[in-house]
C-alpha positions as CSV (number, residue, x, y, z in Angstrom):
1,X,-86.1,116.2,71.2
2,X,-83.8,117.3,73.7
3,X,-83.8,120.8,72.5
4,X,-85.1,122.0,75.8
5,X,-82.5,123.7,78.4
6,X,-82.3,122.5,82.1
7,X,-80.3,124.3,84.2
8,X,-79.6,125.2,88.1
9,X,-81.4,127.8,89.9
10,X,-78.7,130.4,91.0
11,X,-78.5,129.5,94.8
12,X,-79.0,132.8,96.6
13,X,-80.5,132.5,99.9
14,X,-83.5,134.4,98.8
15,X,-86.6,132.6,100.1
16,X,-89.0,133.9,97.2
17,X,-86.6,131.7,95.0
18,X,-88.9,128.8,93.6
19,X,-87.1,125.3,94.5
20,X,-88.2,123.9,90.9
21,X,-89.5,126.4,87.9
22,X,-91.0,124.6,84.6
23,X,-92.1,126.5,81.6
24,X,-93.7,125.0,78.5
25,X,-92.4,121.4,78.9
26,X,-92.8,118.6,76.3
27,X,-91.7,115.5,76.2
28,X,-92.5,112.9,73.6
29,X,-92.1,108.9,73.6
30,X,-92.1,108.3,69.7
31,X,-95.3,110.1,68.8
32,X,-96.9,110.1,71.9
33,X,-96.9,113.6,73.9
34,X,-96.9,112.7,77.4
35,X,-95.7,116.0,78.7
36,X,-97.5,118.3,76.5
37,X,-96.3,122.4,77.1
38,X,-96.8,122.4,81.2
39,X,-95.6,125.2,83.5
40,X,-94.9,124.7,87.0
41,X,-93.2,126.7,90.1
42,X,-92.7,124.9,93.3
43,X,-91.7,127.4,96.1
44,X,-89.0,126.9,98.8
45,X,-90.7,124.8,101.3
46,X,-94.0,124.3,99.6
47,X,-95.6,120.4,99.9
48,X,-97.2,119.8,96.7
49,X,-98.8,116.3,95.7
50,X,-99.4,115.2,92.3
51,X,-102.9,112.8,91.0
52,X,-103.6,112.2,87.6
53,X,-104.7,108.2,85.7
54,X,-101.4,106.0,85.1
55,X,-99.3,106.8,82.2
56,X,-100.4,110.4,82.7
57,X,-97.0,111.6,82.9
58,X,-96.8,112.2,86.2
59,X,-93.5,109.8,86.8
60,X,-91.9,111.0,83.7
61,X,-92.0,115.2,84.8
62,X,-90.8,113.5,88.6
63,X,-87.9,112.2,86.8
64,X,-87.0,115.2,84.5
65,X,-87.1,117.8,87.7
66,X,-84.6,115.0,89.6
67,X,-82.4,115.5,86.2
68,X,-82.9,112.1,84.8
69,X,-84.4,112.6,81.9
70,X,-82.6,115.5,79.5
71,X,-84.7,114.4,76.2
72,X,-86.8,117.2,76.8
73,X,-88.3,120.3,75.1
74,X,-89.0,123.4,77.2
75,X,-87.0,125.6,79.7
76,X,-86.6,123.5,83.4
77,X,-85.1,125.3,86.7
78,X,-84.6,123.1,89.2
79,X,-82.1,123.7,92.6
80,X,-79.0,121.8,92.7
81,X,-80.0,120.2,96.1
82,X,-82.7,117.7,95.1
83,X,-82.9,114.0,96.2
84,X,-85.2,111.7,94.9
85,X,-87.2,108.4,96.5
86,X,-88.9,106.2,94.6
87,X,-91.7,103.6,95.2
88,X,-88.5,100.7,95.2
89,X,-86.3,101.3,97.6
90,X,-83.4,100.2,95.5
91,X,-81.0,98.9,97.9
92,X,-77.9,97.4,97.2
93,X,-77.7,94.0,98.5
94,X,-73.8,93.6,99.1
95,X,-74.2,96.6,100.9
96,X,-75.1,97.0,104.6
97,X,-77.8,99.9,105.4
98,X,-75.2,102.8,106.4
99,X,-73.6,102.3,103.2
100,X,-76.7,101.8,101.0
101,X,-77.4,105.6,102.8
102,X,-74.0,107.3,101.6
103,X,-74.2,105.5,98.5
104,X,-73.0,108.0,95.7
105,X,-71.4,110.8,98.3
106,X,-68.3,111.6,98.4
107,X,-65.7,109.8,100.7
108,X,-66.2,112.0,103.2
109,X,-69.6,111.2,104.4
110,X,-69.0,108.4,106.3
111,X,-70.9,106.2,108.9
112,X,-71.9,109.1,111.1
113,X,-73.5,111.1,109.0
114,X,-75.6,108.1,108.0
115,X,-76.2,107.0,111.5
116,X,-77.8,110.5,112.0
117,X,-80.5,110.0,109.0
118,X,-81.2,106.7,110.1
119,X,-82.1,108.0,113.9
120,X,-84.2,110.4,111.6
121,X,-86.0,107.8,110.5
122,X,-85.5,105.6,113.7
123,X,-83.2,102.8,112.7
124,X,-80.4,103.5,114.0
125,X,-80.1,99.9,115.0
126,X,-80.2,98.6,112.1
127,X,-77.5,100.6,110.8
128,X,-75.2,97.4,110.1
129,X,-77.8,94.9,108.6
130,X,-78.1,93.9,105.2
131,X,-81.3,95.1,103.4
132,X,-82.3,91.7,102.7
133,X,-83.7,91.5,106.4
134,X,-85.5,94.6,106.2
135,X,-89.1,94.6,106.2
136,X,-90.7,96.5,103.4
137,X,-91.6,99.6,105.6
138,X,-87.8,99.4,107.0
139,X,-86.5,99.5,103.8
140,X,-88.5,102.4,102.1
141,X,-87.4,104.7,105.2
142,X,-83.5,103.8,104.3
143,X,-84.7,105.2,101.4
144,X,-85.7,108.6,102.8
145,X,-82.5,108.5,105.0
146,X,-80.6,108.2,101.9
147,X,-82.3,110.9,100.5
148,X,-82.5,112.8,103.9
149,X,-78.8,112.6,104.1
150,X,-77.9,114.4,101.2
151,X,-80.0,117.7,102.8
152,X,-82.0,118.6,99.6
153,X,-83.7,122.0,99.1
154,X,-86.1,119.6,97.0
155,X,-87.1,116.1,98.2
156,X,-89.1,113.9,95.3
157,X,-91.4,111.2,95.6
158,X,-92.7,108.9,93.3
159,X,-95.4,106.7,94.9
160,X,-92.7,105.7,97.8
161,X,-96.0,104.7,99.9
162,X,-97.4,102.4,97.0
163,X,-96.0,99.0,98.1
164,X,-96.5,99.3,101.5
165,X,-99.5,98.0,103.9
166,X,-102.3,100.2,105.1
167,X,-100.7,100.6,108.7
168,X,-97.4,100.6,107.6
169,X,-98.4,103.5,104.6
170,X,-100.3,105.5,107.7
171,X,-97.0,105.7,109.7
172,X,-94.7,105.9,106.8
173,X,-97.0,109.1,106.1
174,X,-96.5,110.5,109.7
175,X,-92.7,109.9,109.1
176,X,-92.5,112.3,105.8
177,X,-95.0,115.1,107.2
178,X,-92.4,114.8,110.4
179,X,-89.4,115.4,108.6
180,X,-90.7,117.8,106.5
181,X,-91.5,119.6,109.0
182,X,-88.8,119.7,110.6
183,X,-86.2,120.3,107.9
184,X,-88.4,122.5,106.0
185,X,-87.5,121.2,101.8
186,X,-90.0,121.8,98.9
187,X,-91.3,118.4,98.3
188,X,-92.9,117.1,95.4
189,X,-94.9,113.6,96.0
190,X,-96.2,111.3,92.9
191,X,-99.1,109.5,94.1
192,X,-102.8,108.0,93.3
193,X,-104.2,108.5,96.9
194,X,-106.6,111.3,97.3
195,X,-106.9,110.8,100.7
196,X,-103.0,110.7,101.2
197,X,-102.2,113.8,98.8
198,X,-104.6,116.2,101.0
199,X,-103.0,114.9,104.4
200,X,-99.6,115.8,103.3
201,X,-99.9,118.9,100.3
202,X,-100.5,122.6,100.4
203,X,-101.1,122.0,97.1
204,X,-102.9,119.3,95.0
205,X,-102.4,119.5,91.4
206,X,-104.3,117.1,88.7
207,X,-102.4,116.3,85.6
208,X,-104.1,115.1,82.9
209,X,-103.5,115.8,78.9
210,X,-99.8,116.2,79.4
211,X,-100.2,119.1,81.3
212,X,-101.7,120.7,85.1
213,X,-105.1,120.2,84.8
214,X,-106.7,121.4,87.8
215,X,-105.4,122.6,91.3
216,X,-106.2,122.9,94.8
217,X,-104.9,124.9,97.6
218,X,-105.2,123.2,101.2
219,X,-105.4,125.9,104.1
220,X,-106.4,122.7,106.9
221,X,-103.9,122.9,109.7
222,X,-101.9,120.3,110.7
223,X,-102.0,117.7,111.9
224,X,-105.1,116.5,109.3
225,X,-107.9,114.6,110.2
226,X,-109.8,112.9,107.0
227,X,-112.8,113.4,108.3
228,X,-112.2,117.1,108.3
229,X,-115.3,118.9,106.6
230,X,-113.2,121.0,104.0
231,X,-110.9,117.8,103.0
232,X,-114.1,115.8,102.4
233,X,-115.5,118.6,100.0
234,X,-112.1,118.5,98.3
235,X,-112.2,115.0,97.9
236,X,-114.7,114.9,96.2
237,X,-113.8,118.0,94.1
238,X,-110.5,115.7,93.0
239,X,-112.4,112.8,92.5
240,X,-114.5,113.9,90.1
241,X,-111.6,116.1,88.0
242,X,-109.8,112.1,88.3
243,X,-113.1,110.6,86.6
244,X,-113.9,109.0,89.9
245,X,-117.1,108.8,91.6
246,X,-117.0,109.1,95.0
247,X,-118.1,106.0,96.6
């Protein structure tokens, strides 16, 4: 393995550039092909969600794009500007929230620069408490700030919605489609909610057999109802390419 090449995109402004370019990937655990020769482009700005069974590899291609994984083979473009926020919020303990934020910057991003991804987010207040007395839903959107912060041309996703209640998941959902509206990055979000992937996504990909399996292109304006005629036909459409009945 790791005879694959990932490398920067060139950073020039142009807004045809994709934010994240994948062609023929693999990547093996022992003899097991998870990733098995997929190709990818995410444009600048694009939301795209990603289904597919557990232990489909849908994690594992999450983590390569964020440059965490290099045992690869294939040929991965990704932008320089990426954050990533995953399903744990991973906070440090010791540290209060502003500084769980900036974690990882340089020394001079300091507490104001924090402050103004927490009002993102709306905890501002809670800029000096220790994540221990956070509330799940709190602490996942320090998570985003901490991600928001750094001003990515790609934001990734993996399942950051998974642990959280129904109510708290519906306005942790608002939150994201918010912000990505209104700072505009490619977004790439890892989850197993239907319902959730055509709310947020232009674009729904399936992947299944180590590679994109199926796709779907979402033209419903925003804001999304459920309900919406077309999303319940697509539902159904992704359900079945998931091995689901709809029921």
């Amino acid at each position: 393995m790791a005879a694959g090449l990932q490398r920067d995109l060139t950073v020039s402004g142009d807004a045809a550039e994709p934010a994240a370019e994948v062609h023929g990937l693999h990547r093996r655990f022992g003899d097991r092909a998870v990733i098995d020769g997929l190709h990818l482009r995410i444009a600048r700005g694009e939301f795209v969600a990603l289904l597919g069974e557990s232990g489909c590899g849908k994690s594992t291609l999450l983590r390569i794009l964020a440059g965490l994984d290099p045992e690869i083979d294939g040929d991965v473009l990704v932008t320089p500007r990426r954050a990533v926020a995953f399903q744990s919020p991973r906070l440090l303990p010791w540290k209060t929230v502003w500084r769980n934020v900036i974690l990882g910057m340089p020394r001079e991003a300091g507490r104001r620069r924090a402050e103004a991804a927490l009002a993102e987010v709306g905890l501002a207040h809670l800029a000096d408490a220790w994540p221990r007395t956070l509330s799940g839903g709190e602490a996942q959107r320090v998570s985003l700030a901490r991600a928001l912060v750094r001003e990515p041309d790609l934001l990734l996703l993996d399942e950051p919605f998974g642990a959280l209640d129904a109510l708290t998941r519906l306005t942790a959902q608002r939150l994201v489609a918010d912000l990505w509206a209104r700072h505009g990055p490619a977004v790439l979000l890892v989850t197993h909610d239907v319902g959730e992937a055509l709310l947020l996504g232009d674009r729904v990909l399936v992947m299944a057999g180590g590679t994109i399996a199926h796709e779907v292109r979402i033209d419903v304006p925003r804001p999304r109802d459920v309900a919406h005629p077309e999303l319940l036909a697509l539902r159904t459409r992704l359900l079945a390419e998931l091995g689901v009945g709809d029921g």
